[in-house]
N, C-alpha and C positions, 0 to 999 in steps of 0.2 A: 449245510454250514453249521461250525459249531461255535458256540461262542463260551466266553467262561467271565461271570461276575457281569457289570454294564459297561454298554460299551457307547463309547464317546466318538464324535466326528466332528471337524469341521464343518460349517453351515454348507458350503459350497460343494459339500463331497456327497450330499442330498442322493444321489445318481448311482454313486461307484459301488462296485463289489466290498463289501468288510473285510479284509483277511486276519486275521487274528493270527499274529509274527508272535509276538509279546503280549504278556499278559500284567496288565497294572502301567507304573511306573516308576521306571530306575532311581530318579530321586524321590520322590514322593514327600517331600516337606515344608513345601509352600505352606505359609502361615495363611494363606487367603481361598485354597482352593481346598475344596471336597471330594473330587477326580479320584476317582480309583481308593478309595479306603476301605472299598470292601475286598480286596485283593493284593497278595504277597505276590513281588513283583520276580516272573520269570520268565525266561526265552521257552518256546515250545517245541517240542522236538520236532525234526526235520521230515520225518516220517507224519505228524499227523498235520505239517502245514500242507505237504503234497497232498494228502489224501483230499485234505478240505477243498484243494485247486478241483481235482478230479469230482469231488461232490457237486462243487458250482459248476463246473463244465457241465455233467451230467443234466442239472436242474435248470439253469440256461437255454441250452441244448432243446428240451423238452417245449419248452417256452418259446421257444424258436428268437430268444432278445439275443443280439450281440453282446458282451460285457466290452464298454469301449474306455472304463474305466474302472480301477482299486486302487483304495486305500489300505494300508498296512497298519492295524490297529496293533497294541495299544498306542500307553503314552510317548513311547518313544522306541521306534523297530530299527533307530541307525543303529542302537549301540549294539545290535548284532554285529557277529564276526563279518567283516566282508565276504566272503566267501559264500559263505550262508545267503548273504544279501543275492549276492550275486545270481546265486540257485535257484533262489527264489523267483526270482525276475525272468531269470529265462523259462523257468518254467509257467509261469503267468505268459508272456509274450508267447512260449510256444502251443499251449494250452487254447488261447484266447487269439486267431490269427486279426481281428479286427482291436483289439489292442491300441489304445491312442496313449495313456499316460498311466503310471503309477505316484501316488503321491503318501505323503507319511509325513508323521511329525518324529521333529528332530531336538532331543536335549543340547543343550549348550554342551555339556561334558563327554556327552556323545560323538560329539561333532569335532569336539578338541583332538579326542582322540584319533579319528582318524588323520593319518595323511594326506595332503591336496591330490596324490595320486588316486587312493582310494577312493575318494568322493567321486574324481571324475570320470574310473571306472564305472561307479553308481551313476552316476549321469548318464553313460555310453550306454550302459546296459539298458536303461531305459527309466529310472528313476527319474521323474520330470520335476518335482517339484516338494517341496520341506517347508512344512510349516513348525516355525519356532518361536516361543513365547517371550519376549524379550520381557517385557509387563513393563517396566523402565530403564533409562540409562543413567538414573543415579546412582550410586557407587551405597550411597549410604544407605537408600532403602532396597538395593539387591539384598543386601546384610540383615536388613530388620525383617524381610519377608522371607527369608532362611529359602534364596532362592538357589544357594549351592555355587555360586559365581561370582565375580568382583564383575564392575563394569567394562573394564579392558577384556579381562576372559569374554564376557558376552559380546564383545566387539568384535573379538577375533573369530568368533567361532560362527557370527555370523557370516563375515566376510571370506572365510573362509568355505561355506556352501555357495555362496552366490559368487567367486571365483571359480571352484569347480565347472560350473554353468546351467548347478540347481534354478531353478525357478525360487526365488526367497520370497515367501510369505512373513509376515512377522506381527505377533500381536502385542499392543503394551493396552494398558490397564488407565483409565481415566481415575482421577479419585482415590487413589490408591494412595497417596501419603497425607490424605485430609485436604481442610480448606487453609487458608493462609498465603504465607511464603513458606510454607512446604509445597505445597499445590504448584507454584511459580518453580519451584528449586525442579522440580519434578519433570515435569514438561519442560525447562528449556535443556534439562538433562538429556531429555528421551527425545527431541527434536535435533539434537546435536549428533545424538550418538546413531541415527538415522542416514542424516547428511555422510555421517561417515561411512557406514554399513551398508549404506544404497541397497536397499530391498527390493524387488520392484512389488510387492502388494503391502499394506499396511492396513492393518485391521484395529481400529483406537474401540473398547469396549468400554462398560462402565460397570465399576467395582460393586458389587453388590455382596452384602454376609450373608455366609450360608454356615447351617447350624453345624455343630460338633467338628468346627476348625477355629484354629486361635484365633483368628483374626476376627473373626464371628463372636467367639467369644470377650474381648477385647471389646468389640462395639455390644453387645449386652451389658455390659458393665459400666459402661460410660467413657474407657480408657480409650476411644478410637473413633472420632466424629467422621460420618460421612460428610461428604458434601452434596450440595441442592443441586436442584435442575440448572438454574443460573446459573450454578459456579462449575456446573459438568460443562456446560455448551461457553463460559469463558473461559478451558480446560482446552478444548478443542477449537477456538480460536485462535490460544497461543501458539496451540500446535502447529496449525496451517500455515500461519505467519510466519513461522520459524522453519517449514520444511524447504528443504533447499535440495530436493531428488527428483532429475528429470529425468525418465517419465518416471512418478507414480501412483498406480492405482489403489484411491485410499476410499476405505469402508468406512462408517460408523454406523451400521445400521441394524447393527443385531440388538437384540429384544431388548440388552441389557439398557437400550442407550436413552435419552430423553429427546433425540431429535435423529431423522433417520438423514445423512446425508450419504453419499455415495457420488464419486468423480476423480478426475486424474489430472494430476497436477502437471503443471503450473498450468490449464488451460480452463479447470472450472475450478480453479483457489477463491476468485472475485464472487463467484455464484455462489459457493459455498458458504465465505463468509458472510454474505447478504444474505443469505436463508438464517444463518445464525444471528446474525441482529434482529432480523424480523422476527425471529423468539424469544429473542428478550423484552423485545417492545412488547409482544404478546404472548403470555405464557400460555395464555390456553390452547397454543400451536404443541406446546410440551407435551407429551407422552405421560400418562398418570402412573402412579406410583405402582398403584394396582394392576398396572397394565404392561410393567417390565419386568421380566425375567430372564432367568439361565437358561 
């Protein structure tokens, strides 16, 4: 296998095959992320993605493991040509006859562009599942994090995978527009625009700066207050309060977060918020500063 610059995975994809589709990503100008700046974002030819199938076959093989699962790295492998997608897939599937799911993450402007027909080709084919970064459903801070989309475009390009019969994963971003009624404006945004988009996974993380991006630099400066533990886990209370998606299965548990919850809604909402209170009565239940990361 070869890879080119660092390469990024969802936490859940721990297990799958890397395939390197693309390398970097297509937008690349989120004011809050660091992903991919070490690399000029391009499709890789079709010739050395086969080769790479045939390398892991090979090295698998040897190993005697099944591959029952890949990811299509990088930031974004929809915005290949269908075709190409398609190629790829059967070659993976035929490659790999134990084969259970391919998964990849998906840009919003990526996803526009396709057709409902072409996605749901990508579903047939074997594409099971797209993970996409919604981060909010504010309209106003899509705009200030140079997320490349209004809120409607993000609506539809979600609803748009998970009508094909993608599996919709979906991350937003806790903390992301400060404390206040920016904090409130945010969250009941991105619980709204949920309820419409019906995902069925939801991934809530918590915004952390990371050095040599704006937004990082923005909070050096003093121009961009994080917010506390409290006011991340009163972030994620409004959230749950306000989710109205049967079924779904919602995370908070990756490193970034100050409290780990994980459950599927509407049947552990009650458990969840009661774990969240009992962190507020007691912070020393909270996750130390020192002890959260990307």
């Amino acid at each position: 296998m070869r890879y080119e610059g660092n390469i990024y995975r969802p936490p859940g994809e721990w297990r799958s095959y890397l395939l390197q589709v693309t390398v970097g990503c297509s937008h690349n100008k989120c004011t809050f992320c660091s992903m991919y700046k070490d690399k000029q974002f391009h499709i890789r030819p079709m010739a050395d993605i086969f080769e790479d199938i045939e390398m892991a076959r090979a090295y698998y093989s040897r190993l005697g493991r099944p591959v029952k699962r890949v990811f299509l790295c990088d930031g974004d492998a929809v915005i290949m040509r269908t075709e190409q997608l398609l190629a790829i897939l059967k070659k993976l599937y035929d490659s790999f006859p134990e084969l259970e799911r391919v998964t990849a993450y998906a840009g919003p402007r990526s996803a526009l562009t396709k057709t409902p027909e072409e996605l749901r080709s990508l579903r047939e084919a074997g594409l099971y599942r797209v993970y996409l970064g919604v981060e909010t459903g504010s309209d106003e801070l899509l705009h200030t994090i140079k997320k490349g989309v209004d809120a409607q475009e993000m609506l539809e390009a979600g609803i748009r995978l998970r009508e094909a019969g993608l599996d919709l994963w979906v991350m937003v971003l806790l903390g992301l527009a400060g404390p206040g009624e920016p904090s409130r404006r945010h969250i009941l945004a991105t619980a709204e625009m949920m309820n419409r988009m019906k995902p069925r996974h939801l991934s809530a993380l918590t915004y952390l700066p990371e050095p040599d991006t704006e937004m990082g630099e923005q909070v050096e400066r003093g121009e961009f207050q994080l917010i506390t533990g409290p006011q991340a886990l009163e972030e994620t209370r409004l959230l749950l309060e306000h989710l109205d998606v049967d079924p779904l299965h919602f995370t908070c548990d990756h490193a970034s977060n100050y409290l780990p919850l994980k459950g599927g809604l509407p049947e552990d909402r009650q458990a969840m918020l009661s774990a969240i209170d009992l962190a507020l009565e007691d912070q020393e239940l909270l996750r130390s500063e020192y002890g959260r990361g990307l």
